[in-house]
Backbone of each chain as ProteinMPNN parsed JSONL, in Angstrom:
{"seq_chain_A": "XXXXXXXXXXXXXXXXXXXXXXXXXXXXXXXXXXXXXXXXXXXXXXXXXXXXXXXXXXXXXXXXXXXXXXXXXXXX", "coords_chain_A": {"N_chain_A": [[31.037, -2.69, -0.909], [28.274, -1.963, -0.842], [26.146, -2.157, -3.189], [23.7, -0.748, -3.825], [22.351, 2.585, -3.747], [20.031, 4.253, -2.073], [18.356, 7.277, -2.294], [15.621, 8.084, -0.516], [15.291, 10.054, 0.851], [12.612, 12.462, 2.053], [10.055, 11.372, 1.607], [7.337, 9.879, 2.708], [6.035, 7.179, 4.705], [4.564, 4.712, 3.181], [6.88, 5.048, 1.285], [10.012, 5.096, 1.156], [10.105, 2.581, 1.874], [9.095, 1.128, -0.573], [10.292, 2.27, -2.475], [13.244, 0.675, -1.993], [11.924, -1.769, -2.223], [11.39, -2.147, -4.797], [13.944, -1.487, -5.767], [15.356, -4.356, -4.391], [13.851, -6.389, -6.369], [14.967, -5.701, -8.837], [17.776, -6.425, -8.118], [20.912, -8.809, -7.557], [20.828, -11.4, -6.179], [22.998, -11.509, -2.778], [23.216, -8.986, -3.666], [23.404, -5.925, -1.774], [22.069, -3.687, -0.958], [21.426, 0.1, 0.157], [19.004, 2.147, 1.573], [18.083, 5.618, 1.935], [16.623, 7.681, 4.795], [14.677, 9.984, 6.144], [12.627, 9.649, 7.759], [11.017, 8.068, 10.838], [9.008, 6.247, 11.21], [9.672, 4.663, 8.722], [12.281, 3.764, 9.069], [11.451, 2.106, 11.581], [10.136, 0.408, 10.37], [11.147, -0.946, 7.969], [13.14, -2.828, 8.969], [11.53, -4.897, 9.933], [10.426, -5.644, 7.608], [12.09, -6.483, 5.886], [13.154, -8.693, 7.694], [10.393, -10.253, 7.413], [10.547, -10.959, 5.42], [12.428, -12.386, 5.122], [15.64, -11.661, 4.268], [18.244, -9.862, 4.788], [19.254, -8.113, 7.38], [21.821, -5.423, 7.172], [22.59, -2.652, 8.316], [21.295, -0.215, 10.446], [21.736, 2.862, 10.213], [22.23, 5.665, 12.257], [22.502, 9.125, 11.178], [23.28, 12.531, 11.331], [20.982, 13.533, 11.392], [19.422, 11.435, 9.428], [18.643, 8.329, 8.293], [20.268, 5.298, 7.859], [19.512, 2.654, 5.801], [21.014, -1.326, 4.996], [20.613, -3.566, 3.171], [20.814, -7.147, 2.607], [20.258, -8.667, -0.016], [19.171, -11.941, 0.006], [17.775, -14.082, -1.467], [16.172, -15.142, -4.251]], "CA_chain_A": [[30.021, -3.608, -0.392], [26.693, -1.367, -0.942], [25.801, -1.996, -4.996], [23.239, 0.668, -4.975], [22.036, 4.065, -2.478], [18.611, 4.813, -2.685], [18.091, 8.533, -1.16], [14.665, 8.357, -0.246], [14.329, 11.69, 2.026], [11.518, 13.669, 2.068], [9.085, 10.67, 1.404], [6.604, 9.389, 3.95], [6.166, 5.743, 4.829], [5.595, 3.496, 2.571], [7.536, 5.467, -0.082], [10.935, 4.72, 1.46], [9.872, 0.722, 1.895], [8.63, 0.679, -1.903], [11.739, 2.325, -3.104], [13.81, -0.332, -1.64], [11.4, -3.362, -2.711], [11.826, -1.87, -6.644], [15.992, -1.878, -5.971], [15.742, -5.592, -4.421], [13.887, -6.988, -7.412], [16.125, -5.452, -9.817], [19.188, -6.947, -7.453], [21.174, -10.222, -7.708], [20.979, -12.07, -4.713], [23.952, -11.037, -2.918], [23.726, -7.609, -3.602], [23.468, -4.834, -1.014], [21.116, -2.088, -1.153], [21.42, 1.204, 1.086], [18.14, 3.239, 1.525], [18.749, 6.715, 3.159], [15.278, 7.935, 4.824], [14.646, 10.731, 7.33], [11.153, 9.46, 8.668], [11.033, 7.615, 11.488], [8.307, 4.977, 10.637], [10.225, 3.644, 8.038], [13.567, 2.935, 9.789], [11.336, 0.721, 12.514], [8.852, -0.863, 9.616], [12.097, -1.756, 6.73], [13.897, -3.849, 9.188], [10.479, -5.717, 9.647], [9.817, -6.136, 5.887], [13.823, -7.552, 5.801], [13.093, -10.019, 8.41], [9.459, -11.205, 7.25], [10.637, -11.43, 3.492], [13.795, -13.089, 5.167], [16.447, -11.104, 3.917], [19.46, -9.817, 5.483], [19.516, -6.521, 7.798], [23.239, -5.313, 7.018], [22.472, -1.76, 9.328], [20.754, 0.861, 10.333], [22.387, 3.869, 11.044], [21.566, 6.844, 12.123], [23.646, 9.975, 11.029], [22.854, 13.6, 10.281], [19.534, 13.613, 10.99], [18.602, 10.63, 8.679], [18.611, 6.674, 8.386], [20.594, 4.941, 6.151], [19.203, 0.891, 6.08], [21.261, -1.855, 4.311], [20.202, -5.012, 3.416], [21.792, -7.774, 1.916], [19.266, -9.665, -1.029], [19.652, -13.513, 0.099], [17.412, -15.046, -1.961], [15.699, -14.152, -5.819]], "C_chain_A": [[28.614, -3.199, -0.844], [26.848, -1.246, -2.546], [25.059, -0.603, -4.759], [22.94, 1.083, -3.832], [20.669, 4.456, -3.188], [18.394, 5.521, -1.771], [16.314, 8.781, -1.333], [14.159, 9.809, 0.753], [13.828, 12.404, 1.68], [10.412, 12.718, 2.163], [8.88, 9.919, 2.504], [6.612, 7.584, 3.874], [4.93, 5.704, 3.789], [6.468, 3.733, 1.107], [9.392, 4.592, -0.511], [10.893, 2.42, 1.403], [9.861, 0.445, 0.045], [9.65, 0.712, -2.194], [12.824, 1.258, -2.985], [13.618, -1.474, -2.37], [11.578, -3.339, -4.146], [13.626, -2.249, -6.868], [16.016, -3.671, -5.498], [14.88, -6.558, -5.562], [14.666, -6.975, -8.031], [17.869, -6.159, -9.501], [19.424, -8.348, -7.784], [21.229, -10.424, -6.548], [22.728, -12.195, -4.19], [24.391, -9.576, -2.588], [23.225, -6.868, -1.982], [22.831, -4.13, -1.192], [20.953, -1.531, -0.011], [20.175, 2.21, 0.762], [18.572, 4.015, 2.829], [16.882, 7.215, 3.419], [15.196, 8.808, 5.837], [13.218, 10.887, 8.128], [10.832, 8.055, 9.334], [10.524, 6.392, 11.342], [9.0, 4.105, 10.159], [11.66, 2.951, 8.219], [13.007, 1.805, 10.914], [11.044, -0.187, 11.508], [10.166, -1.579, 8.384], [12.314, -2.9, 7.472], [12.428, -5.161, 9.785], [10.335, -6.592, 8.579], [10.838, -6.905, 5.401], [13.775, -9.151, 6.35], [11.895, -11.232, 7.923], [9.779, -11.626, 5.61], [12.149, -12.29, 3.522], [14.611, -13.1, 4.265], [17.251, -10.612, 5.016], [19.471, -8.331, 5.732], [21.029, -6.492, 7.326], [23.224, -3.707, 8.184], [21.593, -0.694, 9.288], [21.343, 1.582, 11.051], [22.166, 5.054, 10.916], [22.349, 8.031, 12.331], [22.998, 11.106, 10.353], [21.469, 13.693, 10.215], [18.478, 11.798, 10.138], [19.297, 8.92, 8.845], [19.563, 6.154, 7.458], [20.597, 3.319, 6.845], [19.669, 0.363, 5.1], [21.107, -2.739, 4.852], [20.492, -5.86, 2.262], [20.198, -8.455, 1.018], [19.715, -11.474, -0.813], [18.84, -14.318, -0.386], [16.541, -14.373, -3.74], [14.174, -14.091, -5.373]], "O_chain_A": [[27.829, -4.077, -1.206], [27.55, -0.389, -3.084], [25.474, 0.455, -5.231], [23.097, 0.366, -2.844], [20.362, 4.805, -4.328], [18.219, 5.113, -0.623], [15.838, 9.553, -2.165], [13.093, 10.291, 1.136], [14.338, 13.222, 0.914], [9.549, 13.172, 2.914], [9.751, 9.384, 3.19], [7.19, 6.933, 3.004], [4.33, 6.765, 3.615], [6.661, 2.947, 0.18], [9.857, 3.994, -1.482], [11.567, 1.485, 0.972], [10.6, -0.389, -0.478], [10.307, -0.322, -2.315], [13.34, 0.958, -4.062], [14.47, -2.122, -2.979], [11.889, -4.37, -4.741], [14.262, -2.918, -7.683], [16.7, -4.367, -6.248], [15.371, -7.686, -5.618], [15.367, -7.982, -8.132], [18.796, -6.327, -10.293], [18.527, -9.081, -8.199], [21.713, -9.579, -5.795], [23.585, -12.755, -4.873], [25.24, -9.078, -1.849], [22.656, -7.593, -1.166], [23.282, -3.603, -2.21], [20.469, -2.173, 0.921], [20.272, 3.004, -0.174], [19.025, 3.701, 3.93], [16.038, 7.142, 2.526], [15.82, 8.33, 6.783], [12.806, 11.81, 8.83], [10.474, 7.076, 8.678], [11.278, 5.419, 11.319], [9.169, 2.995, 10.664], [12.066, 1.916, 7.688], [13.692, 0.83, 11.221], [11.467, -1.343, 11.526], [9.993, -2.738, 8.005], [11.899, -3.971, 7.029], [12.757, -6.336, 9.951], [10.178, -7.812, 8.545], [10.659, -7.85, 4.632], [14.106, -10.231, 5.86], [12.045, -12.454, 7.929], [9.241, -12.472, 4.896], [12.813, -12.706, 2.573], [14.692, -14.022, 3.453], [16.948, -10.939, 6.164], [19.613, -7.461, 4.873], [21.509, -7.598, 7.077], [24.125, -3.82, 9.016], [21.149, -0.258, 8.226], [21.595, 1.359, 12.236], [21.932, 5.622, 9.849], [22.899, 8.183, 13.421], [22.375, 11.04, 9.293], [20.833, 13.897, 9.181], [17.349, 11.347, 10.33], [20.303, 8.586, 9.471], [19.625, 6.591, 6.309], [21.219, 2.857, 7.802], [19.318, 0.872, 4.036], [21.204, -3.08, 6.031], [20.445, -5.438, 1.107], [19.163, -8.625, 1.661], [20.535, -12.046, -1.53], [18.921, -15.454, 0.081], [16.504, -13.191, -4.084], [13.347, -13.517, -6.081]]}, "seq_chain_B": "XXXXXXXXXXXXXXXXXXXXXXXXXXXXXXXXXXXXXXXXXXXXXXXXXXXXXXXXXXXXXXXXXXXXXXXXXXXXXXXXXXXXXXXXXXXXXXXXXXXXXXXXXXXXXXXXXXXXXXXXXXXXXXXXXXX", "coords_chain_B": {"N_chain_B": [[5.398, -24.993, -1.263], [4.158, -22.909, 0.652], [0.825, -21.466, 0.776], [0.239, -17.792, -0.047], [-0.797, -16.041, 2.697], [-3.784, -14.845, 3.07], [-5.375, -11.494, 3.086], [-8.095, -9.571, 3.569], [-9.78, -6.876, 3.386], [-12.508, -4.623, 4.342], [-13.47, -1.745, 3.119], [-15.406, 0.88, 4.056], [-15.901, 3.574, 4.85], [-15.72, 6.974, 4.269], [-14.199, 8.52, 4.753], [-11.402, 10.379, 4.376], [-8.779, 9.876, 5.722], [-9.164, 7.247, 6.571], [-9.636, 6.046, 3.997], [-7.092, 5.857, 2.949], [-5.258, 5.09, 5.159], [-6.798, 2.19, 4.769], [-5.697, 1.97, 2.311], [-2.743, 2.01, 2.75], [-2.554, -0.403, 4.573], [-3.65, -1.856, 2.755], [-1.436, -2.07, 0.311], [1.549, -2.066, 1.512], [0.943, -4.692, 2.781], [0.494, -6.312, 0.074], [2.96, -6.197, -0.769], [4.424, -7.515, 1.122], [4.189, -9.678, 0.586], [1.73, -11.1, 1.114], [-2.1, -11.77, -0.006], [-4.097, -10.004, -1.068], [-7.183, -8.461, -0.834], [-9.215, -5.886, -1.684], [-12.078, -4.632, -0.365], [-14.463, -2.44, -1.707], [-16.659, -0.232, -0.171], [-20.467, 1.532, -0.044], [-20.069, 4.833, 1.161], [-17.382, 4.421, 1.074], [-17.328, 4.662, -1.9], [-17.152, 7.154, -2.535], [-14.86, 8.437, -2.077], [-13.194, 7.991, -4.394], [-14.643, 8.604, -6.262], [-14.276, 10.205, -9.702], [-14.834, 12.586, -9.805], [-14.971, 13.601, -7.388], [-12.022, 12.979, -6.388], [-10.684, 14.903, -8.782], [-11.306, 17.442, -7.899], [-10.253, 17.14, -5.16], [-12.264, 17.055, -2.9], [-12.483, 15.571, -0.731], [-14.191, 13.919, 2.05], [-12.586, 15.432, 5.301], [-10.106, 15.692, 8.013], [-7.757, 17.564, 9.868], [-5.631, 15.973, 9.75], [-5.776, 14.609, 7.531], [-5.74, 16.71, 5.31], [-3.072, 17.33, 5.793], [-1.959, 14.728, 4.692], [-2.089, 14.901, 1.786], [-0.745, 16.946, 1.452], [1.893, 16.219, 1.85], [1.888, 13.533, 0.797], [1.822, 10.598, -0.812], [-0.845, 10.071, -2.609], [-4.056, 8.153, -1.516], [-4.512, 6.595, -3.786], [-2.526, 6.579, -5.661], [-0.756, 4.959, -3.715], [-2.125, 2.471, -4.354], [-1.897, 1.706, -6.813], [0.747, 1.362, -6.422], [1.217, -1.135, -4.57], [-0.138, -2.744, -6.702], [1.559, -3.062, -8.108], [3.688, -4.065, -7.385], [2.906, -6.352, -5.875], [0.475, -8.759, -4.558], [-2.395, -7.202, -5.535], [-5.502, -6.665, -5.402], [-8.438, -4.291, -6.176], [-12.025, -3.918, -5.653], [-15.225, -2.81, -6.443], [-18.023, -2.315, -4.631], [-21.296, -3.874, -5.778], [-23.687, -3.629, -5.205], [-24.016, -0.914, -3.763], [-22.5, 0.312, -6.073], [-24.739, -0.007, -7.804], [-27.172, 1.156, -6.418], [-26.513, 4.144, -6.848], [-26.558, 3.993, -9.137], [-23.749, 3.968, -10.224], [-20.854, 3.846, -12.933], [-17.884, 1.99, -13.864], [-16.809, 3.507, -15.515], [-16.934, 5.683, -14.247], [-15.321, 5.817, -11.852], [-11.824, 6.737, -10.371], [-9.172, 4.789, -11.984], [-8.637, 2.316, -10.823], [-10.157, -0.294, -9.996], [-10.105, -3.152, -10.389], [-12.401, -5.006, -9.976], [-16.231, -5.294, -10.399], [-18.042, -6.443, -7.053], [-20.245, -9.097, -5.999], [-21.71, -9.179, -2.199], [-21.369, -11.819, -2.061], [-19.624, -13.569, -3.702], [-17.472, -11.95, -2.454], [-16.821, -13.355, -0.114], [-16.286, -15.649, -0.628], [-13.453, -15.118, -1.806], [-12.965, -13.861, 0.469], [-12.357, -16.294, 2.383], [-10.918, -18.263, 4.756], [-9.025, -16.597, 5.199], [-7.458, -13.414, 7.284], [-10.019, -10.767, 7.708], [-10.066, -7.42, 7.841], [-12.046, -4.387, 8.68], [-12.81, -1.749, 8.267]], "CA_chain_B": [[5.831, -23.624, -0.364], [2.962, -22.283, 1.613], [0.535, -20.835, 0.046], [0.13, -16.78, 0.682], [-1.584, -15.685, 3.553], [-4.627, -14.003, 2.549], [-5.622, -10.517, 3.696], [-9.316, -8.574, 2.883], [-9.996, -5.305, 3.42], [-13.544, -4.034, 3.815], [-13.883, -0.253, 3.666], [-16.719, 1.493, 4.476], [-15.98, 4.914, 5.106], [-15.589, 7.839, 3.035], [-13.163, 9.45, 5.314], [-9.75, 10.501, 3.585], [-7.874, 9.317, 6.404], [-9.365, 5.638, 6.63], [-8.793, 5.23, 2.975], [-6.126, 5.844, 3.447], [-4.745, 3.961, 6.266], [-6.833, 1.254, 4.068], [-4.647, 1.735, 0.841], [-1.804, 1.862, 3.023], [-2.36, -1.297, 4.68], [-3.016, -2.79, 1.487], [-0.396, -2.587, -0.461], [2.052, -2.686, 2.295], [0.918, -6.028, 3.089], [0.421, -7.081, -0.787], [4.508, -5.766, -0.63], [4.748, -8.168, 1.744], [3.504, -11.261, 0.005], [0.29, -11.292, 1.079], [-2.568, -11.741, -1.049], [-5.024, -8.52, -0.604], [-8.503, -7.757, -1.338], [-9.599, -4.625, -0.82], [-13.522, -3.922, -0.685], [-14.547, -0.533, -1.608], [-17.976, -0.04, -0.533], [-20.938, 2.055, 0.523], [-20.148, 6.158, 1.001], [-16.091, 4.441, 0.563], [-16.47, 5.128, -3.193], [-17.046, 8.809, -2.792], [-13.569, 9.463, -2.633], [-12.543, 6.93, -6.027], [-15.066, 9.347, -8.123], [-13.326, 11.006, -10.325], [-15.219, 14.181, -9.792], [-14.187, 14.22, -5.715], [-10.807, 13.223, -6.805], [-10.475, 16.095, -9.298], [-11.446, 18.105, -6.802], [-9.688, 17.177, -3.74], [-13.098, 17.495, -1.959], [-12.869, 14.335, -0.093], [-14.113, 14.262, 3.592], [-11.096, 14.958, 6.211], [-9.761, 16.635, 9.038], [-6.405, 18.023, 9.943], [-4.945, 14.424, 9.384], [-6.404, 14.301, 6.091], [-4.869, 17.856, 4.728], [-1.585, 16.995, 5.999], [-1.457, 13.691, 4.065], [-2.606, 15.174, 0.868], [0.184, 17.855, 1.877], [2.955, 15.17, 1.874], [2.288, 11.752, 0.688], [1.21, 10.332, -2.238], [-2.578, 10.05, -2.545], [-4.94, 6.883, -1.986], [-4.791, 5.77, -5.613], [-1.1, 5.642, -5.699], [-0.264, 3.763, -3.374], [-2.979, 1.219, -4.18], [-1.38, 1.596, -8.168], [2.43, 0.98, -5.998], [0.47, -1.943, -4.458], [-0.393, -3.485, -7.581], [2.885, -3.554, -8.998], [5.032, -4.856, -6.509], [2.386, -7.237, -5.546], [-1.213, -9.198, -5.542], [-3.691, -6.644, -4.888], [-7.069, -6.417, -5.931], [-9.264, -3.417, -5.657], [-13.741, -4.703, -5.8], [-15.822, -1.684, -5.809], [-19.614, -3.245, -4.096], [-22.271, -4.064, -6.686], [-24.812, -3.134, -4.684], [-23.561, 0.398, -3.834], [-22.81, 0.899, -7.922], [-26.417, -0.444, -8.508], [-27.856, 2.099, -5.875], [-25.994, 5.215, -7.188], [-25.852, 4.499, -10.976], [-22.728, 4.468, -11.354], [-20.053, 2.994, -13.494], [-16.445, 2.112, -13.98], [-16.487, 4.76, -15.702], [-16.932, 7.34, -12.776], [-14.154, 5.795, -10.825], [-10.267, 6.393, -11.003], [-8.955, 3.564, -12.646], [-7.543, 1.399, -9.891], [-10.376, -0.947, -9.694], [-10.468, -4.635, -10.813], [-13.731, -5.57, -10.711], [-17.332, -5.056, -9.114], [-18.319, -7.841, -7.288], [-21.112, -8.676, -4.82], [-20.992, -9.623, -0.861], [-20.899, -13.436, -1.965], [-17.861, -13.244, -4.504], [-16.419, -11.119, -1.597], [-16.83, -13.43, 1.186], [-15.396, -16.147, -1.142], [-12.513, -14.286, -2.07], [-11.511, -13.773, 2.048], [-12.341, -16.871, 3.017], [-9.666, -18.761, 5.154], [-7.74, -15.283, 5.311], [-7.9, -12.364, 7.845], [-10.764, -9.483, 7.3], [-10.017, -6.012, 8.431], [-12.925, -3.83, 8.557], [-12.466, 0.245, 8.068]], "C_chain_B": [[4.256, -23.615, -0.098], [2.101, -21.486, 0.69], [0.106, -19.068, 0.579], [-0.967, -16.531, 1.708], [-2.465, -14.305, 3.13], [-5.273, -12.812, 3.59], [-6.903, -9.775, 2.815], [-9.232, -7.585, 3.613], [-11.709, -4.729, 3.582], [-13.718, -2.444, 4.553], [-15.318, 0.182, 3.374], [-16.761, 2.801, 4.651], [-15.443, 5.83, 4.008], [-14.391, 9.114, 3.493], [-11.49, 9.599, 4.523], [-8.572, 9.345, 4.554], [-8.249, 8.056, 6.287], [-8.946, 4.885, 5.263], [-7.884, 5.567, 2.638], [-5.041, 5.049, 4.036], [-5.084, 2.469, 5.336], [-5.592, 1.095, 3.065], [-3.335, 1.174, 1.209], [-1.159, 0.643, 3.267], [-2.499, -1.797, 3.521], [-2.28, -3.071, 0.814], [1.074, -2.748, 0.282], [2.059, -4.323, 1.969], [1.162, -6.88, 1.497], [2.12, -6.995, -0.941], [5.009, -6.524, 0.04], [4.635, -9.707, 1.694], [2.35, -11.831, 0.339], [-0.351, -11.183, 0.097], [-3.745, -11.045, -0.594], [-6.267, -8.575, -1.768], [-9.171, -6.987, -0.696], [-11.341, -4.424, -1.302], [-13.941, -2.747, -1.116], [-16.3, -0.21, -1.394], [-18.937, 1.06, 0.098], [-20.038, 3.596, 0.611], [-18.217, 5.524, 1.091], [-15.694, 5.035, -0.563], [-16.494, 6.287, -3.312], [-15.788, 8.78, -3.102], [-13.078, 9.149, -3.977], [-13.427, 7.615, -6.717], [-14.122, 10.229, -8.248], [-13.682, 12.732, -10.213], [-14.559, 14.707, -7.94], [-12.474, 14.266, -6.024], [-9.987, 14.318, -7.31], [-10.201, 17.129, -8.707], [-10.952, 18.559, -5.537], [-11.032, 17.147, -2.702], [-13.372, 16.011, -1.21], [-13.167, 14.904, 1.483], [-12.788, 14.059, 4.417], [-11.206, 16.023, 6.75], [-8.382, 17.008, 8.594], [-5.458, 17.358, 8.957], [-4.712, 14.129, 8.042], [-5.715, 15.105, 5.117], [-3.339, 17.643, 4.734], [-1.289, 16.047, 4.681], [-1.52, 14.042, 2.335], [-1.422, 16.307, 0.648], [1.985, 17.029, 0.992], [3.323, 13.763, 1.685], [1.669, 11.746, -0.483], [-0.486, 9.828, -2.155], [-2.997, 8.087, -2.585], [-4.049, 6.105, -3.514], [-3.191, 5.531, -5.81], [-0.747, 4.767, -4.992], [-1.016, 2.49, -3.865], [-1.975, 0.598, -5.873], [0.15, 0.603, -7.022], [2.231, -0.669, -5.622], [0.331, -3.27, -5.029], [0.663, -4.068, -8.125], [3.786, -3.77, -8.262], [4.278, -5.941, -5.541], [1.01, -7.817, -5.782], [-1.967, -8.417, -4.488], [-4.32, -6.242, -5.684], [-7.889, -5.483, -5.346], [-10.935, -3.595, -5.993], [-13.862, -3.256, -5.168], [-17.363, -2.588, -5.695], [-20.538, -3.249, -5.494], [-23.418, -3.332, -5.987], [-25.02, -1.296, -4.976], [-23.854, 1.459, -5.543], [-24.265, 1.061, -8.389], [-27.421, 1.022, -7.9], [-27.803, 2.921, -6.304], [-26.283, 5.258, -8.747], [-24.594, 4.971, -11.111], [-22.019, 3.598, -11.916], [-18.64, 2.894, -13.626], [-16.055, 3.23, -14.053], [-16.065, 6.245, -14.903], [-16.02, 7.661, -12.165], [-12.483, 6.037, -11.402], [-10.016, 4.868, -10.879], [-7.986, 2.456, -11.708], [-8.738, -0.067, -9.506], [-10.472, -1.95, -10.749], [-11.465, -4.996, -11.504], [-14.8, -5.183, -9.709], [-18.055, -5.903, -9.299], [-19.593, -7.455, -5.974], [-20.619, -9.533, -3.366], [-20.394, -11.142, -1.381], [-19.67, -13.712, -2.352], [-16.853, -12.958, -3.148], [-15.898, -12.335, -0.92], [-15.766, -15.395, 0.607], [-14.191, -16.259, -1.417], [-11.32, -14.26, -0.578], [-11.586, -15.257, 2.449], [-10.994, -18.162, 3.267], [-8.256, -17.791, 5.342], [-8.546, -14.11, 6.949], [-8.667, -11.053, 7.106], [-10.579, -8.0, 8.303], [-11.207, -4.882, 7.926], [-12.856, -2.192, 8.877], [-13.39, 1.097, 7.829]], "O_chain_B": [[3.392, -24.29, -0.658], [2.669, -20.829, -0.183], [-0.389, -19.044, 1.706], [-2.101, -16.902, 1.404], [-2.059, -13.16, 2.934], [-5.629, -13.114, 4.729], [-6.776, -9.456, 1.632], [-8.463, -7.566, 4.573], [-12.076, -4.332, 2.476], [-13.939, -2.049, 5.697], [-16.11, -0.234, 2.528], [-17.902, 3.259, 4.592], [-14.825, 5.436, 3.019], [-13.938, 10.102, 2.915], [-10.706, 8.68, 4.285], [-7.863, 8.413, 4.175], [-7.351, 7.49, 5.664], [-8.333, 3.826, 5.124], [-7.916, 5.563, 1.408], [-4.125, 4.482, 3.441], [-4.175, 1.673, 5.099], [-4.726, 0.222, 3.107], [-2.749, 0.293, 0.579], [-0.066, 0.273, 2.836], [-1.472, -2.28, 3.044], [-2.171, -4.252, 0.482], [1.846, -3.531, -0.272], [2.805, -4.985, 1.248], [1.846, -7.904, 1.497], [2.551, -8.076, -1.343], [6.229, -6.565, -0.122], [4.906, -10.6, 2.497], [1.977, -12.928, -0.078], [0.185, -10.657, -0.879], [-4.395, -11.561, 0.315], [-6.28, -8.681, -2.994], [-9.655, -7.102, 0.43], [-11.699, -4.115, -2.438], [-13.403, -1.862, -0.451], [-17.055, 0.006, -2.342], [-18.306, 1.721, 0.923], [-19.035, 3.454, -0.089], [-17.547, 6.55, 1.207], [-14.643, 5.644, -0.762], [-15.839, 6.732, -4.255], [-15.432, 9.044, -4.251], [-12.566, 10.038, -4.658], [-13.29, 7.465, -7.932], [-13.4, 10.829, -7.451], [-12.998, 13.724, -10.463], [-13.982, 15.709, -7.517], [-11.782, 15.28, -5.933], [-8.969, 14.739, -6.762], [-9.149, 17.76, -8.817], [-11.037, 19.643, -4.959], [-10.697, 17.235, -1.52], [-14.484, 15.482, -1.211], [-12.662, 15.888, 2.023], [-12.064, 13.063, 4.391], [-11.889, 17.008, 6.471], [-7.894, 16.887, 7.47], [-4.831, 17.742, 7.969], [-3.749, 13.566, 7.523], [-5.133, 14.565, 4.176], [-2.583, 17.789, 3.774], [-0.559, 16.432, 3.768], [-0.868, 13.264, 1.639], [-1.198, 16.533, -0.541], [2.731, 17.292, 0.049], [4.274, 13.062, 2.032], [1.1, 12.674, -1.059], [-0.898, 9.071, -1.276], [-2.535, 7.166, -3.258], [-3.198, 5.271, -3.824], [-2.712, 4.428, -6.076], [-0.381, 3.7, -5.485], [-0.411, 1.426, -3.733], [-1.523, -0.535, -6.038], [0.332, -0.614, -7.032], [2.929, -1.486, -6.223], [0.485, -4.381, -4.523], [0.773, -5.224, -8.533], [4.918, -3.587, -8.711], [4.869, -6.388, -4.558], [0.371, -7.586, -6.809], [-2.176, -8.625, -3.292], [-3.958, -5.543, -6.63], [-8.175, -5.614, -4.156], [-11.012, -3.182, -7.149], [-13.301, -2.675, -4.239], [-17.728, -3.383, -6.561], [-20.238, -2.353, -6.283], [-23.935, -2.355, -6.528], [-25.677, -0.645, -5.789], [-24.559, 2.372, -5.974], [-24.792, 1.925, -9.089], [-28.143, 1.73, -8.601], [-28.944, 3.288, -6.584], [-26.255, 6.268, -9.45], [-24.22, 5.944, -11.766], [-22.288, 2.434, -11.619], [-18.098, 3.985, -13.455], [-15.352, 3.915, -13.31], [-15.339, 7.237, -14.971], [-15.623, 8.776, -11.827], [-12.024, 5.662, -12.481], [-10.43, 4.034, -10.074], [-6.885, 1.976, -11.977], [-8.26, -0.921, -8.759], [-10.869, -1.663, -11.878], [-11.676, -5.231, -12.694], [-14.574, -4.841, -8.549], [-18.614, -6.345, -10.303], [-19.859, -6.433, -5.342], [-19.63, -10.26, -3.268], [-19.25, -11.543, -1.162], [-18.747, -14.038, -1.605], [-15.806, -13.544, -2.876], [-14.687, -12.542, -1.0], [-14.942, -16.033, 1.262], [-13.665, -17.369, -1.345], [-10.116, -14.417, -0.381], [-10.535, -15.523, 3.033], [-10.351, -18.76, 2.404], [-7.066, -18.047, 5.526], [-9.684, -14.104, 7.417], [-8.159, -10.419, 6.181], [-11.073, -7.831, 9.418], [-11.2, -4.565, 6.737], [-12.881, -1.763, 10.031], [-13.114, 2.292, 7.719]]}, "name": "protein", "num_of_chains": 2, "seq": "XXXXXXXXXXXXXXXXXXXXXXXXXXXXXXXXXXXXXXXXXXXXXXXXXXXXXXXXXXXXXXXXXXXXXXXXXXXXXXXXXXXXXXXXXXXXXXXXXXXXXXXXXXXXXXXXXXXXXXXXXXXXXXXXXXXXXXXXXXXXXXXXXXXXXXXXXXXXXXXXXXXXXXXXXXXXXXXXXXXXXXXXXXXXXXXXXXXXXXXXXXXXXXX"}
């Protein structure tokens, strides 16, 4: 299901958000993208940036210390 | 479609942390499909010379060291900003005019240098955030 894993940990907000927004250009609508992130900020502020760019949360889960947010690409 | 919801910026301070927080919000938001203009004016451009830059000697506290510690500086994000969305960085005319200085001086993240009117053109019909 998850095309691509983008391990963002160590990087502060908005590193983890950017990283993401570079993998859903590059994506086909459709795809899946998993960012992993271990700073707090950016597990509340992604699923924000998902909803206002109306795209598709798929989860956030929190394991091991760190985040891992997927989100589905539903539109180009 | 709608056309983007416009967002300005006017900084004013020379504090690390504010531009900071500025840059942050800016390209955030331009990340977000907003359409951003960021002011840079008055004791703001201290930190954008290239000689404070060089340096690191920008004004800051704790807050300030930390971020410089662990994040990517001002100027990148505003660069990250640019390229994953529409943001514009205006350093003041005035300011430049007062100081003597020139493009030249600054790291290379700004646009253009415009004056208040341009500016006020630029936000108008958008939200202004003032820093």
């Amino acid at each position: 299901m998850i095309k691509k894993t983008i391990d963002a940990r160590g990087s502060y907000c908005p590193g983890p958000l950017m990283e993401l927004i570079k993998a859903m250009r590059a994506a086909a609508v459709g795809d899946v993208i998993e960012v992993w992130s271990n700073d707090a900020g950016s597990a509340k502020d992604i699923p924000e940036w998902v909803n206002k760019m109306k795209h598709t949360l798929v989860h956030v889960q929190e394991t091991d210390g760190f985040y891992k947010i997927a989100v589905e690409k539903t539109h180009p | 479609m709608d056309r983007a919801p416009k967002l300005s910026i006017i900084l004013a301070s020379e504090e690390l942390e504010k531009v900071h927080a500025a840059s942050l919000m800016g390209s955030v938001a331009a990340m977000s499909g907003m359409e951003v203009s960021l002011f840079v004016t008055m004791n703001a451009l201290i930190p954008f010379l290239k000689k404070t830059a060089e340096k690191q000697s920008f004004k800051m506290g704790e807050m300030g060291t930390s971020l410089l510690e662990k994040t990517d500086r001002f100027d990148t994000l505003l660069e990250n900003g640019k390229a994953l969305g529409s943001l514009k960085v205006y350093a003041c005319a005035l300011a430049m005019d007062v100081m003597g200085w020139t493009m030249e001086d600054f790291l290379p993240v700004f646009d253009d240098v415009i004056g208040v009117t341009a500016f006020f053109n630029l936000a108008q019909d958008g939200q202004i955030l003032t820093m």
